[in-house]
DOTORNU-552398 format. One record per residue (C-alpha): residue number from 1; chain; x, y, z. Coordinates in nm, 4 decimals. Layout:
BEGIN
NODE    n  chain      east     north        up
NODE  NUM      A         X         Y         Z
...
***
This chain:
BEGIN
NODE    n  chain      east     north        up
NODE    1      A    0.0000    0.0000    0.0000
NODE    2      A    0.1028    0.3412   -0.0611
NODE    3      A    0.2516    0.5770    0.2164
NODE    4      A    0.0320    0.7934    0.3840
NODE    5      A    0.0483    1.1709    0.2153
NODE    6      A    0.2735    1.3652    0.4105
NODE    7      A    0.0091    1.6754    0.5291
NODE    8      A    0.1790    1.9869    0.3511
NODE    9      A    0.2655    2.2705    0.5803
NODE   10      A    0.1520    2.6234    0.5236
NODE   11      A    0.4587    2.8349    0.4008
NODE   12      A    0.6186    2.9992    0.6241
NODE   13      A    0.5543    3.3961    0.6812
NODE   14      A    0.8473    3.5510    0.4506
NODE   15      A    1.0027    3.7797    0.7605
NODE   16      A    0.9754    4.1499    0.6949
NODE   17      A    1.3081    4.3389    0.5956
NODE   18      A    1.2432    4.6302    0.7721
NODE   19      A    1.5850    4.7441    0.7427
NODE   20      A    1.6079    5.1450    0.5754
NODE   21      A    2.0138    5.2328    0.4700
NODE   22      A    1.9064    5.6033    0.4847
NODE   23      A    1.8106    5.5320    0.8379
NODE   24      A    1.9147    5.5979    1.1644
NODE   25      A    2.0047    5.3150    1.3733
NODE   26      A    1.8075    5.1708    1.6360
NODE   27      A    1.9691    5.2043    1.9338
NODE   28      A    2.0358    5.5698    1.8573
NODE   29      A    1.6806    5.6298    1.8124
NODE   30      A    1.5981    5.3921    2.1461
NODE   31      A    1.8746    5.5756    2.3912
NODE   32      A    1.7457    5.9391    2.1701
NODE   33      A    1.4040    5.8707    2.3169
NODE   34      A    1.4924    5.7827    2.7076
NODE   35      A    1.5055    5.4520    2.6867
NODE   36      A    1.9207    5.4315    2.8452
NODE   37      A    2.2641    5.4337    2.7608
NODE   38      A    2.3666    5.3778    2.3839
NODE   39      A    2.5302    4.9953    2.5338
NODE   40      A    2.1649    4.9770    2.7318
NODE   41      A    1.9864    4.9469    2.4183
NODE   42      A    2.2020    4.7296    2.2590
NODE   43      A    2.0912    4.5170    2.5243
NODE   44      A    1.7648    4.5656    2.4720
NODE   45      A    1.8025    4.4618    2.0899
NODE   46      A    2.0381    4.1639    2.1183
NODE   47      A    1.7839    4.0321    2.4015
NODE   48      A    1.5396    4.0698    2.1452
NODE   49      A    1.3126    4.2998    2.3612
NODE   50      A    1.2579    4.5608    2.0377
NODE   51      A    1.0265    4.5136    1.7247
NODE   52      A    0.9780    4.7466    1.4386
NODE   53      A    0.6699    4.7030    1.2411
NODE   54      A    0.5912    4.4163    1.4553
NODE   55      A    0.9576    4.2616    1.3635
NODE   56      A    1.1621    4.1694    1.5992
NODE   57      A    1.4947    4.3213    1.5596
NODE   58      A    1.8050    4.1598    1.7636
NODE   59      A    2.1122    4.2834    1.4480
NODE   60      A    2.2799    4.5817    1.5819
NODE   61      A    2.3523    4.7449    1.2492
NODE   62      A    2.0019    4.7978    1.1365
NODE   63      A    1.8635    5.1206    1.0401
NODE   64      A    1.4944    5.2907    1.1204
NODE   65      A    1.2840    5.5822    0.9660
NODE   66      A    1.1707    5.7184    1.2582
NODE   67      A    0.9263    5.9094    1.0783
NODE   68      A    0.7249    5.5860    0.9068
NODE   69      A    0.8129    5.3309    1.1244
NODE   70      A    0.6714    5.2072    1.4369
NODE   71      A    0.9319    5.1056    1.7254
NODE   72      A    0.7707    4.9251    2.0474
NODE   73      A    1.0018    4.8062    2.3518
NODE   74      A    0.8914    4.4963    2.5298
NODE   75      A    0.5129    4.5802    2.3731
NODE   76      A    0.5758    4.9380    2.4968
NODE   77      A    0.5070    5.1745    2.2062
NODE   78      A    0.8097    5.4061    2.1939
NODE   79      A    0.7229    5.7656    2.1004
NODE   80      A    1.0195    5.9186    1.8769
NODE   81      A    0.9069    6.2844    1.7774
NODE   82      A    1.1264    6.4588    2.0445
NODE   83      A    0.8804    6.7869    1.9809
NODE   84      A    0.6204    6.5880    2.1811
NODE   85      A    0.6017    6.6927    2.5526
NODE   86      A    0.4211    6.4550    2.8223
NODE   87      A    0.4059    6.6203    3.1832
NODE   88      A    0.2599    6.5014    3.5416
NODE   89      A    0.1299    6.8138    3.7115
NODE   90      A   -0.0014    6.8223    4.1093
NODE   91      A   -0.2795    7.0731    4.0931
NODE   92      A   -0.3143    7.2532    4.3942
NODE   93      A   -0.6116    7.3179    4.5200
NODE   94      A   -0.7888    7.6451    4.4081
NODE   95      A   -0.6669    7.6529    4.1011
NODE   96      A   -0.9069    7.5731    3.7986
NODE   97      A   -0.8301    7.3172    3.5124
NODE   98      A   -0.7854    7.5753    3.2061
NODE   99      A   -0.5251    7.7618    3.1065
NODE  100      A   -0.6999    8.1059    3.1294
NODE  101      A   -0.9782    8.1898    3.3732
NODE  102      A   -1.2441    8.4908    3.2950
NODE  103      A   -1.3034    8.5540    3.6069
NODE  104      A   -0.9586    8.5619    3.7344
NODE  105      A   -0.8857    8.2614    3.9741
NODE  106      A   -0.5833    8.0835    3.9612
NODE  107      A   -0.5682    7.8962    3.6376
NODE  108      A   -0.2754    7.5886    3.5058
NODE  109      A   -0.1400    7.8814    3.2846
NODE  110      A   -0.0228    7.9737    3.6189
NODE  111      A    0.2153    7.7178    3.6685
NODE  112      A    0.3138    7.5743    3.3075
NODE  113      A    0.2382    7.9450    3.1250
NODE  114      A    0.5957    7.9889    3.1159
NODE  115      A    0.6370    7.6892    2.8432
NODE  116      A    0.6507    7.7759    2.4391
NODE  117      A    0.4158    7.4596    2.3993
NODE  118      A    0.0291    7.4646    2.3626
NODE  119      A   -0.0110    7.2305    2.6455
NODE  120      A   -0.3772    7.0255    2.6385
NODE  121      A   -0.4854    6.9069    2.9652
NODE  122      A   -0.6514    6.5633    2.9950
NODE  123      A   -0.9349    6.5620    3.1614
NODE  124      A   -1.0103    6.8334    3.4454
NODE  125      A   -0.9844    6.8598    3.8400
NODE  126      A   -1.2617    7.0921    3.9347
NODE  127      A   -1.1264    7.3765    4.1855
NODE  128      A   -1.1681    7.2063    4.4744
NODE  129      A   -0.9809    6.8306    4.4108
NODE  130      A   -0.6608    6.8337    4.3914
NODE  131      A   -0.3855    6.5439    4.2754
NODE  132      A   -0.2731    6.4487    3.8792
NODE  133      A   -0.3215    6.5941    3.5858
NODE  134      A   -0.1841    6.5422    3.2663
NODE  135      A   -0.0639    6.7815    3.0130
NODE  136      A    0.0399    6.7630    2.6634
NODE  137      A    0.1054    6.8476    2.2898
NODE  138      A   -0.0293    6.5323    2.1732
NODE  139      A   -0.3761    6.6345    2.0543
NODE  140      A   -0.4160    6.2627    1.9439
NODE  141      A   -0.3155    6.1203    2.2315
NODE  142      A   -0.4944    6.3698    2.5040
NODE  143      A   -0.8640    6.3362    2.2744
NODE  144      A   -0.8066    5.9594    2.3129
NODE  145      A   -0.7438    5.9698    2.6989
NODE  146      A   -1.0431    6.1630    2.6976
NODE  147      A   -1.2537    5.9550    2.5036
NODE  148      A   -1.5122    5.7446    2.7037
NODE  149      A   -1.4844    5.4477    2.4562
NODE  150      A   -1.1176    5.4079    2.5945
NODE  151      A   -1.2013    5.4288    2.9493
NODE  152      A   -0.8889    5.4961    3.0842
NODE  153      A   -0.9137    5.4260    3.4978
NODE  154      A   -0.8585    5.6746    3.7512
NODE  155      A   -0.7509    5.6315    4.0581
NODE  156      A   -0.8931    5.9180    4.3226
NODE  157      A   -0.8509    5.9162    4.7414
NODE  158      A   -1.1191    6.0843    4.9526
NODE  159      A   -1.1893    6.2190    5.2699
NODE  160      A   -1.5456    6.1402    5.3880
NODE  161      A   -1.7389    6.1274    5.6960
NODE  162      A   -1.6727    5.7978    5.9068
NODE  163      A   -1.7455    5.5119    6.0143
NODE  164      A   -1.7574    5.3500    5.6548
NODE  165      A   -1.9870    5.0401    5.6559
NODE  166      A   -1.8525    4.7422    5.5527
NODE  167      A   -2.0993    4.6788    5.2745
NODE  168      A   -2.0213    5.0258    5.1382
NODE  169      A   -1.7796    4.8224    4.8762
NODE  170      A   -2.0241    4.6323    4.7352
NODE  171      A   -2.2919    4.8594    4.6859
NODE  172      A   -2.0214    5.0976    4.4897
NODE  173      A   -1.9494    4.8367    4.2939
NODE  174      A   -2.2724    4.7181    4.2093
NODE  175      A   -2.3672    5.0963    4.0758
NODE  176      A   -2.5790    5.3592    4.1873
NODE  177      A   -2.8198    5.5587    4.0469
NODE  178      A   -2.7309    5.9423    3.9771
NODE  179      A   -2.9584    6.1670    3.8110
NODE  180      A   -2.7742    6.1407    3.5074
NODE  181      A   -2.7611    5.7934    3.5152
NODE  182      A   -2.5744    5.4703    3.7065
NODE  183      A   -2.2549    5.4969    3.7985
NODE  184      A   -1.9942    5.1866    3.9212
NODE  185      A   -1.6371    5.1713    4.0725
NODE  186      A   -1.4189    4.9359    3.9776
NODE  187      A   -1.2415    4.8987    4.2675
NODE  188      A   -1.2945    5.0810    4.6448
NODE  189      A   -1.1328    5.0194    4.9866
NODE  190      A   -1.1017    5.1932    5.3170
NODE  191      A   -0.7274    5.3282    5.2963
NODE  192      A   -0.7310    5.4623    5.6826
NODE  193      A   -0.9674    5.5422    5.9483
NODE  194      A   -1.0269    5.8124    6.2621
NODE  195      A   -1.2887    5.8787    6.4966
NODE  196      A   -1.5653    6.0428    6.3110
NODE  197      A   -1.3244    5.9988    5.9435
NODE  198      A   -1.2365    5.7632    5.6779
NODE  199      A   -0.9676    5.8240    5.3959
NODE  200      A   -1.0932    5.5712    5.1221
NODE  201      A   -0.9801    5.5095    4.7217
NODE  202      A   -1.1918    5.4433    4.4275
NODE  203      A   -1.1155    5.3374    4.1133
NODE  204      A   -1.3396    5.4019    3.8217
NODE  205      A   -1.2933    5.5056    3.4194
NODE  206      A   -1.5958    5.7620    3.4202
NODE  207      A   -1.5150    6.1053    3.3477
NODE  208      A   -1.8924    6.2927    3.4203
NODE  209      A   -1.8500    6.6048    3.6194
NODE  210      A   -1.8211    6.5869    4.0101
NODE  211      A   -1.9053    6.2297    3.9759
NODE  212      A   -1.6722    6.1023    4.2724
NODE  213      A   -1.8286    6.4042    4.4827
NODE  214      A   -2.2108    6.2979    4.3904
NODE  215      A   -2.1305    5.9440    4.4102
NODE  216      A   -2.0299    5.9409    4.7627
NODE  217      A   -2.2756    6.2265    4.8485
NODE  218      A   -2.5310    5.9473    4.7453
NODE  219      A   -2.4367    5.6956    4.9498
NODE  220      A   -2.4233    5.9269    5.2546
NODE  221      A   -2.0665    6.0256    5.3036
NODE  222      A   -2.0158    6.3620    5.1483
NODE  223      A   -1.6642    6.4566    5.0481
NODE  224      A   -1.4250    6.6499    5.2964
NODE  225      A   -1.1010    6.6622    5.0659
NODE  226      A   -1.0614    6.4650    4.7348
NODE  227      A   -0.6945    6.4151    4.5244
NODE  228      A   -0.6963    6.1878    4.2534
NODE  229      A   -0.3410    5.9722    4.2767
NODE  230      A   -0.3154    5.7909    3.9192
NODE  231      A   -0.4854    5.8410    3.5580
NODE  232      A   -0.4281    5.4608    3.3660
NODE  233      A   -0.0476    5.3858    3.4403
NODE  234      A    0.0702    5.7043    3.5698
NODE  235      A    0.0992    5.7222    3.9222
NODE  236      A    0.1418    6.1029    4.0910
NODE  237      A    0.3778    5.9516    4.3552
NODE  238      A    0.6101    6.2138    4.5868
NODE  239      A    0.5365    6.4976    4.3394
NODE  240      A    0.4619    6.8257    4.5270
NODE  241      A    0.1752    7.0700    4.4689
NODE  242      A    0.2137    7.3040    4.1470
NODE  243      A    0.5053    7.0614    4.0073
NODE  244      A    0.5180    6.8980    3.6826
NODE  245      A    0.7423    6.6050    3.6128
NODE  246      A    0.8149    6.4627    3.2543
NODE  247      A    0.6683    6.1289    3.2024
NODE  248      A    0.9173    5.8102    3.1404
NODE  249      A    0.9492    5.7173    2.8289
NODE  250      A    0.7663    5.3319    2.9639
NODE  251      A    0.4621    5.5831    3.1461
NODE  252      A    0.4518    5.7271    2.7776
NODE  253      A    0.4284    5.4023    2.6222
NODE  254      A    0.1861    5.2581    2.8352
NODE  255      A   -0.0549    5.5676    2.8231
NODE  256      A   -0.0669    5.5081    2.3924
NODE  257      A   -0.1359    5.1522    2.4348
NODE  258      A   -0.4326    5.2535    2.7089
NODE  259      A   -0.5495    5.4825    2.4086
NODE  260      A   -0.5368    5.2283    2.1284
NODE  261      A   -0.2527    5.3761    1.9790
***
């Protein structure tokens, strides 16, 4: 009898030459765009930690347009147009989330006026609530943020009226009804606690005005102090009131793949 038929194997993908000789080589690029040292991403290439185009790239020699080409490190988009600026600001309180105020309060012009950039903010902070912001010349990047089909999570901290019941959680989490609609946290939990006080943390990805103020005004613990402490991956960490910090170059990267981008 004859031999069973060998069952034929799909061709293998033809691997992209991505490769461009009028270039500029892709650890100058990587270490260009904060990423380390010139020998630190070598490291990262010969690991094989870097793709371009979705190829991974682990030759030393090869050559990028940084204007057509896509680089991500370890899945971490990396952003090469060094006109781009990405900056963590602590809002004080008082202060109102636009860069000019008509009726003269405090305004972010205040404390990032001074740069030649039009910055966008992401999001706002009403007066009162204090904590991260982000700011930016990346009109792509900061309508995406913004958009509620991307649902980026924020992380906020508040001061409320105490004790918290222990159910409180689970009722957060289950929604409740606003008067423009149901809202749900992802996440909530009782950071600390005092006589008469409770600092606790939600987590949700709405962006509706004063919605962490009505939400826990609903649920009978009306908001004493509110900061919000991270926006998707960036955290706002040890950075004082009225400072701005650049982003890393990984906080960057993580913030376009949050977006879709």
């Amino acid at each position: 009898p004859s031999p069973p038929s060998r069952r034929s194997q799909p061709p293998a993908e033809p691997e992209v030459d991505v490769h461009d000789p009028q270039g500029v080589r892709l650890q100058k690029l990587l270490a260009g765009a904060g990423w380390g040292s010139r020998r630190a991403c070598e490291r990262l290439i010969t690991e094989g930690r870097v793709e371009v185009d979705g190829q991974v790239v682990t030759e030393l020699g090869v050559r990028v347009d940084p204007a057509r080409q896509r680089i991500h490190v370890d899945g971490t988009r990396v952003v090469l147009d060094d006109s781009k600026v990405y900056l963590a600001l602590n809002k004080p309180a008082g202060t109102v989330s636009t860069m000019s105020d008509d009726q003269g309060r405090r305004s972010l012009a205040d404390l990032v006026g001074h740069r030649a950039e039009r910055l966008f903010h992401v999001g706002r902070l009403d007066a009162d609530t204090t904590g991260l912001l982000l700011l930016t010349n990346d009109g792509e990047l900061a309508h995406r943020l913004q958009h509620p089909s991307y649902a980026v999570a924020k992380t906020y901290v508040a001061r409320v009226p105490g004790p918290v019941p222990r159910d409180l959680g689970r009722r957060l989490r289950a929604g409740v009804e606003l008067e423009d609609g149901p809202v749900a946290v992802d996440s909530f939990r009782v950071v600390d606690s005092a006589p008469g006080e409770a600092l606790v943390e939600l987590v949700l990805h709405e962006g509706r005005k004063h919605v962490v103020r009505r939400l826990l005004a609903a649920v009978g613990h009306p908001v004493r102090s509110l900061s919000r402490v991270q926006v998707g991956p960036v955290r706002l960490g040890e950075l004082r009131p009225g400072k701005t910090r650049p982003l890393t170059p990984e906080e960057v990267g993580a913030l376009y793949r949050a977006a879709g981008l």
